[in-house]
ROLO-391898 format. One record per atom (N, C-alpha, C): residue number from 1; x, y, z; atom name. Coordinates in steps of 0.05 Angstrom, whole numbers, plus 5000, padded with zeros to 4 digits. Layout:
// residues N
+------+------+------+------+------+
| resi |   xx |   yy |   zz | name |
+------+------+------+------+------+
|  NUM |    X |    Y |    Z |   CA |
...
+------+------+------+------+------+
// end
This chain:
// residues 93
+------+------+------+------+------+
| resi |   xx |   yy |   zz | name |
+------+------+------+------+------+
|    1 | 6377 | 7143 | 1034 |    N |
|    1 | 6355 | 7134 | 1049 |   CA |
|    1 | 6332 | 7125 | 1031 |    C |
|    2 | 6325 | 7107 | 1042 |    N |
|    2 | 6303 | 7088 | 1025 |   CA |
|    2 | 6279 | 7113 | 1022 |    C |
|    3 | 6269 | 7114 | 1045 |    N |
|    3 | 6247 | 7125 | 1049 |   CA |
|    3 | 6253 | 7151 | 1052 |    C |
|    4 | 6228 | 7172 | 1048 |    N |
|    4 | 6231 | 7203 | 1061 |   CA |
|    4 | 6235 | 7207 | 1084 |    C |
|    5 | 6245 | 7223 | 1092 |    N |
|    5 | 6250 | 7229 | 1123 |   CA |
|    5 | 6220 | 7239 | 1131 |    C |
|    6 | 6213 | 7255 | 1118 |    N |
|    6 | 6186 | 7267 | 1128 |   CA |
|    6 | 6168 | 7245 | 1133 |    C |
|    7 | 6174 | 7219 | 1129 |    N |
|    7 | 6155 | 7192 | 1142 |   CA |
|    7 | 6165 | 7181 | 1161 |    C |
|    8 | 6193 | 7184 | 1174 |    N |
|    8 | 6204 | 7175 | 1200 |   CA |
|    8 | 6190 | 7175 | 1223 |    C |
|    9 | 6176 | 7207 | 1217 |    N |
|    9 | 6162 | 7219 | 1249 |   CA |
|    9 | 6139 | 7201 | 1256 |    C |
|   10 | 6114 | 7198 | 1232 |    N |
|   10 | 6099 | 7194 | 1233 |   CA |
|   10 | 6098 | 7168 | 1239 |    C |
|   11 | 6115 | 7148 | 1236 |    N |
|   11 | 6126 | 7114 | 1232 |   CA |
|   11 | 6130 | 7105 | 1261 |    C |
|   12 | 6156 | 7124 | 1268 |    N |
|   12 | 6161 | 7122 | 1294 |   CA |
|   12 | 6140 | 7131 | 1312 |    C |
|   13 | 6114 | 7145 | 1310 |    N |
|   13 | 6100 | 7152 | 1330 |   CA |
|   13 | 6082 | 7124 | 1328 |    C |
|   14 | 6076 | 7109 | 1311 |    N |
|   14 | 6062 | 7098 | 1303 |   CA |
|   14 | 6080 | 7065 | 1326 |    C |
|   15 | 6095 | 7060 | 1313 |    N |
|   15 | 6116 | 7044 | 1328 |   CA |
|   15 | 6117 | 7043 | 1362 |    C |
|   16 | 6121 | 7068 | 1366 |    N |
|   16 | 6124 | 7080 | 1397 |   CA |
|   16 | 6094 | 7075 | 1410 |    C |
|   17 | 6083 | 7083 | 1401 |    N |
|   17 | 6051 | 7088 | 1411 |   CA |
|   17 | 6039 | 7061 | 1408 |    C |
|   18 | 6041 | 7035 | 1392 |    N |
|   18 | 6029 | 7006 | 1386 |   CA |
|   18 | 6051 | 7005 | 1409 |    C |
|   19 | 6080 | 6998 | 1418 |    N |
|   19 | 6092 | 6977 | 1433 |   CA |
|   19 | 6077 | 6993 | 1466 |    C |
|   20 | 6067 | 7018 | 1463 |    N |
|   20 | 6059 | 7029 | 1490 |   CA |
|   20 | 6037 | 7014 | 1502 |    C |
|   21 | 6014 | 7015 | 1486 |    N |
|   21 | 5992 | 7003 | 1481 |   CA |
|   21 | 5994 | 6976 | 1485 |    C |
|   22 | 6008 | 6959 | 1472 |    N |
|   22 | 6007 | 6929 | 1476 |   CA |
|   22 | 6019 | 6929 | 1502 |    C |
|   23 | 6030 | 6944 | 1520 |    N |
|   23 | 6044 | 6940 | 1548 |   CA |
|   23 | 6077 | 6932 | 1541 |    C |
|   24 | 6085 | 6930 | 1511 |    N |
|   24 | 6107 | 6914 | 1511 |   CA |
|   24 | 6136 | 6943 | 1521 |    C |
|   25 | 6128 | 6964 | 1525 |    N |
|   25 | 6147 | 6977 | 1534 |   CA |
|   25 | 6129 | 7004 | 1554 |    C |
|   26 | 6144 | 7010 | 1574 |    N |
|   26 | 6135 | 7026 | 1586 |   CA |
|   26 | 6162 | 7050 | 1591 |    C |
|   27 | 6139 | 7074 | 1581 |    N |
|   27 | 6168 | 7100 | 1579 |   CA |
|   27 | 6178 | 7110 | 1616 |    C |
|   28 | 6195 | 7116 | 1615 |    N |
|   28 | 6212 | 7121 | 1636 |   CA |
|   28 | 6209 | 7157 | 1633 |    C |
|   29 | 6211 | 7161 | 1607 |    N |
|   29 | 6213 | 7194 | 1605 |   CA |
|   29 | 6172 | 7206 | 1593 |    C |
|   30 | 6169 | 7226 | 1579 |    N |
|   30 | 6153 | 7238 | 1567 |   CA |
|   30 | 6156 | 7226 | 1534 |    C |
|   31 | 6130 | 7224 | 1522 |    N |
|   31 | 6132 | 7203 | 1507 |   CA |
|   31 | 6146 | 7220 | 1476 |    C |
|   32 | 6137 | 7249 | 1478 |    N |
|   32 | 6158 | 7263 | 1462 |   CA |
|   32 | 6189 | 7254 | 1464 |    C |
|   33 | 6194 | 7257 | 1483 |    N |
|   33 | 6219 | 7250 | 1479 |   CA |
|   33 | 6225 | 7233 | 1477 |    C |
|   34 | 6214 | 7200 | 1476 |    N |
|   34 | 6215 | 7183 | 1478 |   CA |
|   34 | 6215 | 7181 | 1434 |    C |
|   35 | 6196 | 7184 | 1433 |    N |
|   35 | 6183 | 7184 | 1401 |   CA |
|   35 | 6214 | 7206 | 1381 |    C |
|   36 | 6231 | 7226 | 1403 |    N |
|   36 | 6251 | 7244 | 1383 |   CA |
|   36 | 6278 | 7219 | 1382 |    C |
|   37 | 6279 | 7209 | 1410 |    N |
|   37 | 6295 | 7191 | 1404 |   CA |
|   37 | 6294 | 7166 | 1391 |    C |
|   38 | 6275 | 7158 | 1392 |    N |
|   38 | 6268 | 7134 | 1371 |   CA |
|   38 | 6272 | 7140 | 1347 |    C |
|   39 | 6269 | 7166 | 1329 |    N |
|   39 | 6268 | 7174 | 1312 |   CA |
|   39 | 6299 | 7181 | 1304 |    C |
|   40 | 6308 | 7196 | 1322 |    N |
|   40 | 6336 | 7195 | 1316 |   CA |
|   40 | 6353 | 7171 | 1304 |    C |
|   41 | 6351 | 7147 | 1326 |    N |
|   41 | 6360 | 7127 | 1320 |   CA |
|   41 | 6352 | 7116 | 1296 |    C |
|   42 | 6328 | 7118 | 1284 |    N |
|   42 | 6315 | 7103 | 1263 |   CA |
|   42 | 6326 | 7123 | 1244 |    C |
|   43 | 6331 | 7147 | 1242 |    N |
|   43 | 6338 | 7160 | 1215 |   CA |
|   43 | 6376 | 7149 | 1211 |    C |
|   44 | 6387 | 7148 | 1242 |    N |
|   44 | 6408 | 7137 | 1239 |   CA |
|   44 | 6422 | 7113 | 1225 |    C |
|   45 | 6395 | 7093 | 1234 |    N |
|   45 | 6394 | 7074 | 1219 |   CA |
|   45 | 6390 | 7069 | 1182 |    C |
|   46 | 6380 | 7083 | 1177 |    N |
|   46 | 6375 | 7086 | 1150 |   CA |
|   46 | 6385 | 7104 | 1140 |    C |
|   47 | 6405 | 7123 | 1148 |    N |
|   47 | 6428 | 7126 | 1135 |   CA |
|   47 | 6456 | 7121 | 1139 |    C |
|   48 | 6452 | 7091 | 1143 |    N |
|   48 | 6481 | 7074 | 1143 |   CA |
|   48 | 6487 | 7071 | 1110 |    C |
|   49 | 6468 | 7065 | 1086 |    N |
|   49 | 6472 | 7061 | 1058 |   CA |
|   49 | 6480 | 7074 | 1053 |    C |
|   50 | 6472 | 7109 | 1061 |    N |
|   50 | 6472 | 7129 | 1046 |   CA |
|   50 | 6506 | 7128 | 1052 |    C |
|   51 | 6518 | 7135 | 1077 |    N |
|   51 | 6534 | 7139 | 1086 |   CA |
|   51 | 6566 | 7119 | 1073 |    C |
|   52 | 6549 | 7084 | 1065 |    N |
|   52 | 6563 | 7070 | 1055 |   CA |
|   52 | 6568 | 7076 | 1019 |    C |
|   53 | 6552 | 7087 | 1009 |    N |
|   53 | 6558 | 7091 | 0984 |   CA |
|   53 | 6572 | 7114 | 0975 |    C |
|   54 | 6567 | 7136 | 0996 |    N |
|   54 | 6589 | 7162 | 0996 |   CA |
|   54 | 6618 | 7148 | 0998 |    C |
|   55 | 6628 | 7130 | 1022 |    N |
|   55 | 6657 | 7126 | 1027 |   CA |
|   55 | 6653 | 7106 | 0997 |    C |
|   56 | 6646 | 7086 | 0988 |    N |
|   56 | 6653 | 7069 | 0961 |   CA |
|   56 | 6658 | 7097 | 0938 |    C |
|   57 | 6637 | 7115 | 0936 |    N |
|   57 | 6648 | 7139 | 0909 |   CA |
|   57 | 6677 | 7150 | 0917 |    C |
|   58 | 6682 | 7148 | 0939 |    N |
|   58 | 6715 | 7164 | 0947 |   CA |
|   58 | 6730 | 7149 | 0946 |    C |
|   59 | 6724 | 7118 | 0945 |    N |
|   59 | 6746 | 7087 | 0946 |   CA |
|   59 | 6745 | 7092 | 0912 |    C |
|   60 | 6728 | 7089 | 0896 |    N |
|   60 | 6723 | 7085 | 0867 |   CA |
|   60 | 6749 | 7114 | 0855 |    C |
|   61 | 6748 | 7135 | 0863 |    N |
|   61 | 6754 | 7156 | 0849 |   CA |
|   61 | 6790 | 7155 | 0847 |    C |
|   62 | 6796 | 7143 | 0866 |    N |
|   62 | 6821 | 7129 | 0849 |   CA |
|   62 | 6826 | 7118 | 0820 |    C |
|   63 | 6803 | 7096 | 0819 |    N |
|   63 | 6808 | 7081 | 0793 |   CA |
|   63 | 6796 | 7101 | 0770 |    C |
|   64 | 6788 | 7127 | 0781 |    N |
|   64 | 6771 | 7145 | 0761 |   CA |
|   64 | 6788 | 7145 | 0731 |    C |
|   65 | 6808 | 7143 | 0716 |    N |
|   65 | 6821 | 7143 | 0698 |   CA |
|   65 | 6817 | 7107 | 0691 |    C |
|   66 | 6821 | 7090 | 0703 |    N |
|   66 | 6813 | 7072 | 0684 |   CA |
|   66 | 6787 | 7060 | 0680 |    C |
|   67 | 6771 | 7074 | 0699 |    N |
|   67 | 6746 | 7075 | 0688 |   CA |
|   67 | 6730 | 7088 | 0676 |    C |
|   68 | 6746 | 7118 | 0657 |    N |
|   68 | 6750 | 7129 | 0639 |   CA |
|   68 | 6755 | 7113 | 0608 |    C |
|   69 | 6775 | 7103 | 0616 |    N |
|   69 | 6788 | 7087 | 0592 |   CA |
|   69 | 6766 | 7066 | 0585 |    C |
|   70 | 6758 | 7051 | 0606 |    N |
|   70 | 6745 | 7032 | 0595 |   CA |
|   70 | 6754 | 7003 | 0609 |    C |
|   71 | 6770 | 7009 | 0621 |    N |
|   71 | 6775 | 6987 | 0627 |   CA |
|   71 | 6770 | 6975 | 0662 |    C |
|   72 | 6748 | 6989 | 0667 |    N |
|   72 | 6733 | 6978 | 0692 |   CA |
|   72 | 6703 | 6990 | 0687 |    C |
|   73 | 6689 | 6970 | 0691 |    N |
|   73 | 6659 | 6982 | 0694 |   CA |
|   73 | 6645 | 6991 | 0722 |    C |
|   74 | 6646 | 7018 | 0718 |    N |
|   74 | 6643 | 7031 | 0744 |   CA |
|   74 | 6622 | 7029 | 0764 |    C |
|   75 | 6592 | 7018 | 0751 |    N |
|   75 | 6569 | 7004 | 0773 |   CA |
|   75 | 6575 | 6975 | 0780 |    C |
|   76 | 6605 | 6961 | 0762 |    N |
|   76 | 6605 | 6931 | 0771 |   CA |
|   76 | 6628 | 6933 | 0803 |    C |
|   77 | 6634 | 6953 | 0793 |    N |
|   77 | 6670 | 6954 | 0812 |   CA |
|   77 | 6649 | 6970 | 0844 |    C |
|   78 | 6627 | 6987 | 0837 |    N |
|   78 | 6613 | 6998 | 0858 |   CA |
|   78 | 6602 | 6986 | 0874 |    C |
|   79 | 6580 | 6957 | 0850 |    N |
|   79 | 6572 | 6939 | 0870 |   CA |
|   79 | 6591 | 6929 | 0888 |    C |
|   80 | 6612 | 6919 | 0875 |    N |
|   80 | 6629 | 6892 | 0887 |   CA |
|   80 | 6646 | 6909 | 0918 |    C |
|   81 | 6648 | 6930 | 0909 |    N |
|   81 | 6662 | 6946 | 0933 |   CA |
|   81 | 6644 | 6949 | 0959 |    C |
|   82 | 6616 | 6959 | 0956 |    N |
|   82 | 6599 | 6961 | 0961 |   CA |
|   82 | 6588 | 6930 | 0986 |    C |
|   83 | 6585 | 6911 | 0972 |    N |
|   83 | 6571 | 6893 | 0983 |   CA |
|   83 | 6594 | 6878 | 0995 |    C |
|   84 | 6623 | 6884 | 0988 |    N |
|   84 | 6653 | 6876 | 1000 |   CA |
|   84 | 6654 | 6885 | 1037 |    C |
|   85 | 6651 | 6915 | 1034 |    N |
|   85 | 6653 | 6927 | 1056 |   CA |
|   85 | 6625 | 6923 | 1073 |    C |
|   86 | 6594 | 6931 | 1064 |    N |
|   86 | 6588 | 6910 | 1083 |   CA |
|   86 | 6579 | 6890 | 1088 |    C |
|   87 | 6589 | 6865 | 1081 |    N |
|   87 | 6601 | 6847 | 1092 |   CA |
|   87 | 6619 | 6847 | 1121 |    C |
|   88 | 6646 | 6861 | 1103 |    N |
|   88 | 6664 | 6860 | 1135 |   CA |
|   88 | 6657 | 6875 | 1158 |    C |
|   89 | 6644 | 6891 | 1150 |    N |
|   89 | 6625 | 6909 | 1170 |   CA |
|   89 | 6598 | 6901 | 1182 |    C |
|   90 | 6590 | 6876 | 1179 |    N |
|   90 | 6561 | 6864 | 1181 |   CA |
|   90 | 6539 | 6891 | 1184 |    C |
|   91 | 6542 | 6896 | 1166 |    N |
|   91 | 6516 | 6916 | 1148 |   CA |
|   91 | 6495 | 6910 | 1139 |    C |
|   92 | 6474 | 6905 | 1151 |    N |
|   92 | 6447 | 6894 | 1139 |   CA |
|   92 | 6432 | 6917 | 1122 |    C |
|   93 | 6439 | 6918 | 1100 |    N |
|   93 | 6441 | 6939 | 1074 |   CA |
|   93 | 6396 | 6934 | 1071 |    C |
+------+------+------+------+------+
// end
């Protein structure tokens, strides 16, 4: 995650509370819960990278011996895997 989590809360209340204000959404529930779920989703969202670079270290650890040897460079093979998958996954990284 890019950012600290401990700034999600504060972001999303900030978020929640301007689209309230401008009229552009009106809550259906209590705005707590409105502001835990927004937050949820938004921490969800920002750990799609995290989540994508864990499965590429478990795709990579195969080639772990020849990128021992030398004969793969292990941040080039990370990117390329990396920005491979999402792609086919339309991942806005």
């Amino acid at each position: 995650m890019r950012i600290p989590k401990t700034w999600v809360r504060p972001l999303t209340e900030k978020i929640i509370g301007k689209l309230v204000s401008e009229g552009q959404v009106e809550p259906s529930v209590k705005m707590d819960t409105l502001i835990a779920e927004a937050e949820s989703i938004i921490v969800d969202e920002l750990m799609v990278e995290d989540r994508l670079n864990d499965e590429v270290r478990g795709l990579l650890k195969k080639y772990e011996s020849d990128i021992e040897k030398g004969r793969l460079d292990y941040r080039t093979m990370f990117d390329l895997t990396k920005h491979k998958l999402a792609r086919e996954r339309n991942l806005v990284l």
